[in-house]
C-alpha positions as CSV (number, residue, x, y, z in Angstrom):
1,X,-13.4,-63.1,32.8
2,X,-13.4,-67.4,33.0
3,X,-12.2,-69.1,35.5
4,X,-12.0,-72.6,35.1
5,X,-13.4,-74.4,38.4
6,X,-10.1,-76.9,38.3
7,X,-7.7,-75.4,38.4
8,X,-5.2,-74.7,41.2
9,X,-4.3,-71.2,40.0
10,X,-6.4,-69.4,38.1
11,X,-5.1,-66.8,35.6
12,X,-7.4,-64.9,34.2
13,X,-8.5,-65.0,30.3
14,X,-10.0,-62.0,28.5
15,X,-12.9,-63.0,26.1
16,X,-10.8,-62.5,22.8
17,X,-13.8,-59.6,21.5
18,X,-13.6,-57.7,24.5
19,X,-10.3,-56.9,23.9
20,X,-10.8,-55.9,20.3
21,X,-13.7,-53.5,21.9
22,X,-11.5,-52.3,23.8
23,X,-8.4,-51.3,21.6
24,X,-11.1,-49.7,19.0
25,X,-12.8,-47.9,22.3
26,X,-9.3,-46.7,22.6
27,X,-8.7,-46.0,19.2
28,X,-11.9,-43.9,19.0
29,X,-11.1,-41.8,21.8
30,X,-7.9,-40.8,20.2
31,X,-9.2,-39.8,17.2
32,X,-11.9,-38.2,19.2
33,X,-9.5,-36.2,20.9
34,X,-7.1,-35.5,18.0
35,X,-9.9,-34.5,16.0
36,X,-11.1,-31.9,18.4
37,X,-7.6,-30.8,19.0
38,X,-7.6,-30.2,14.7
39,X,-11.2,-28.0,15.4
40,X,-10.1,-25.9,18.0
41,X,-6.8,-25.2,15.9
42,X,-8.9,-24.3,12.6
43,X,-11.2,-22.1,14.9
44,X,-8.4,-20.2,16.5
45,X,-7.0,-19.7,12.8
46,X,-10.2,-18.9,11.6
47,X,-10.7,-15.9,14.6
48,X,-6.9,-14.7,13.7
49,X,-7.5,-14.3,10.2
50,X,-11.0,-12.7,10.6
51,X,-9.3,-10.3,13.1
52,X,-6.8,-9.8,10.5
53,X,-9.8,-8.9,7.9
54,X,-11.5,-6.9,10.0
55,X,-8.4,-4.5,10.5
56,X,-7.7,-4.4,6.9
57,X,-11.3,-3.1,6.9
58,X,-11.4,-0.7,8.9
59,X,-7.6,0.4,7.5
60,X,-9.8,0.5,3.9
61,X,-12.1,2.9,5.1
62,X,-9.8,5.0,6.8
63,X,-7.6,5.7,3.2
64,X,-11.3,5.7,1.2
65,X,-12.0,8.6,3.7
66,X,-8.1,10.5,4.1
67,X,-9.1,10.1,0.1
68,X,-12.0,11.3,-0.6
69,X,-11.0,14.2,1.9
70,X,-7.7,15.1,-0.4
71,X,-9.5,15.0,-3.3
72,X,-12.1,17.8,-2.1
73,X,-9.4,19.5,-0.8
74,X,-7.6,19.4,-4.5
75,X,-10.4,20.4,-6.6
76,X,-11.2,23.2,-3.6
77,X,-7.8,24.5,-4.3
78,X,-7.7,23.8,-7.9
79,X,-11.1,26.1,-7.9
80,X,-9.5,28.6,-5.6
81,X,-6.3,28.9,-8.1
82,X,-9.3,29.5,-11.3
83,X,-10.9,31.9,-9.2
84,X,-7.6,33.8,-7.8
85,X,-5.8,33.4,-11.5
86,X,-1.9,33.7,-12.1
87,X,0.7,36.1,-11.1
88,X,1.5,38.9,-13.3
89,X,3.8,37.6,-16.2
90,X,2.4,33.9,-15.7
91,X,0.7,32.0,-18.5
92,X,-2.7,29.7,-17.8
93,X,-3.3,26.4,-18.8
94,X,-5.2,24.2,-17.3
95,X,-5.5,24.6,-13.6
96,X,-1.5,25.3,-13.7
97,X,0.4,28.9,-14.5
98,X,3.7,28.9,-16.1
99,X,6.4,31.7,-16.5
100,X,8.4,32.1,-18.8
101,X,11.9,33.6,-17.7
102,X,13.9,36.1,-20.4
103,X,17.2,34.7,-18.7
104,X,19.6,32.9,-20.4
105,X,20.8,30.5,-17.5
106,X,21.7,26.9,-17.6
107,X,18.9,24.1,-16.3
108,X,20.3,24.5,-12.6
109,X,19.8,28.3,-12.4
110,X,16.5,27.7,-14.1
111,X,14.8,25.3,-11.4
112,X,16.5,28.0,-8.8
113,X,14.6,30.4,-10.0
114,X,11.5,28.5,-10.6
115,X,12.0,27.5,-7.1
116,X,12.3,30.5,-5.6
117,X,9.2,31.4,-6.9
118,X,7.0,28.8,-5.6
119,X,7.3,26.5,-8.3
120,X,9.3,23.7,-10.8
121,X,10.3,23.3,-14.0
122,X,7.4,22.0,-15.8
123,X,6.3,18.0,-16.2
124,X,5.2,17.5,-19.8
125,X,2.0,15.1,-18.9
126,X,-0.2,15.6,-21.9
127,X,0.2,16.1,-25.8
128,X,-1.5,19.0,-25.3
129,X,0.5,20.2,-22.6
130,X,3.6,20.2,-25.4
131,X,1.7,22.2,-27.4
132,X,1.4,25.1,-24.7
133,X,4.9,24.5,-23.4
134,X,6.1,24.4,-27.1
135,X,4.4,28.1,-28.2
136,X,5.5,29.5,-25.0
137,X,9.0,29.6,-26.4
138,X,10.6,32.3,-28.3
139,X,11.4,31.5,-31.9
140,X,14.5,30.3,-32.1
141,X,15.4,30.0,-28.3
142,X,14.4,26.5,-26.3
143,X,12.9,26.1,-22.6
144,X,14.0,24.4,-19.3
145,X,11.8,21.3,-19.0
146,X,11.9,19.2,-15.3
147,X,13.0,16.4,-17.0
148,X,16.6,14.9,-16.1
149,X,18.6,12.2,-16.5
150,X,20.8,9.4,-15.9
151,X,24.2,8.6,-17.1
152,X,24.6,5.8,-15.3
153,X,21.0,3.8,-15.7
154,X,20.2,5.5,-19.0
155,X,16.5,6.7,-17.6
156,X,15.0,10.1,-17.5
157,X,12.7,10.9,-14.5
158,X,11.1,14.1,-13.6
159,X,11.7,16.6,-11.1
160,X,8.7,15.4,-9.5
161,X,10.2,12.1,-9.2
162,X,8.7,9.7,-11.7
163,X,9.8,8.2,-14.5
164,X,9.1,9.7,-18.2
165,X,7.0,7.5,-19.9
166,X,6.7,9.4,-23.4
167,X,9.5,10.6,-25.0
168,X,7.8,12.0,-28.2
169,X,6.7,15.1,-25.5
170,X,9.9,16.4,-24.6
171,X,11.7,15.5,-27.9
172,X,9.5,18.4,-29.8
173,X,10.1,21.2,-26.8
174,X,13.2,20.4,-27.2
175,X,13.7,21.7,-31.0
176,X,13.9,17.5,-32.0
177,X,12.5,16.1,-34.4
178,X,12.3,12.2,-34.2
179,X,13.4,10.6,-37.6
């Protein structure tokens, strides 16, 4: 600060690049600030979403485990059903039995029955599964399949559930013929 000697008052005067030090001293510290504000932030994000990572982790090898444990625990039962065979009456293929019923009842009584003995009608999921299904059948009679449909939405899903993806295997159990 001046102070010129003569005068009766004296009001201060700021050295005019002092106060342009000053403003960018300010200036700097704001950004200083703001800009560790912006790195704590993108750390805190940066532990979330590595939190988040690490439980999908862990969740990963928990289903790669229940997995690998159902899968053992399928081919153990699939080997236990080779070993054991069908019931009496009960056709093999694959690792599935089917039976054949000598009732004539309508798709309803069918699954019943199927039901009631441990079972379902069958899902078609192979060409060659067709072929089995299809000389299973009497000449001249047809078999229940577990395929049913839809009036409303015009699809056809299984009794499992899902949806029929070829229709050239139940067309030929059926007696069809596609043109």
């Amino acid at each position: 600060m001046i102070v010129p000697p003569s005068s009766p008052n004296p009001t201060p005067t700021l050295i005019p690049w002092k106060s342009y030090l000053l403003a960018a001293v300010g200036c700097l510290g704001l950004l200083c600030v703001l800009l560790l504000a912006g790195i704590i932030g993108l750390v805190l994000q940066l532990r979330n979403q590595l939190t988040g990572y690490n439980v999908l982790i862990t969740e990963r090898d928990q289903l790669y485990t229940s997995y690998n444990n159902l899968t053992k625990e399928r081919d153990r039962l699939k080997q236990s059903l080779v070993q054991k065979g069908c019931p009496k009456r009960w056709e093999r293929f694959g690792s599935s039995c089917y039976y054949l019923s000598g009732k004539d009842s309508n798709w309803m009584d069918s699954r019943e029955d199927c039901l009631e003995r441990g079972a379902d009608l069958v899902i078609i999921s192979s060409p060659e599964e067709q072929t089995f299904v299809s000389g299973l059948k009497p000449k001249g009679r047809g078999v229940w399949i577990g395929l049913k449909g839809s009036v409303t939405n015009a699809t056809w899903t299984w009794v499992d559930g899902t949806t029929m993806t070829t229709s050239a295997f139940c067309l030929q159990v059926l007696g069809t013929k596609r043109a």
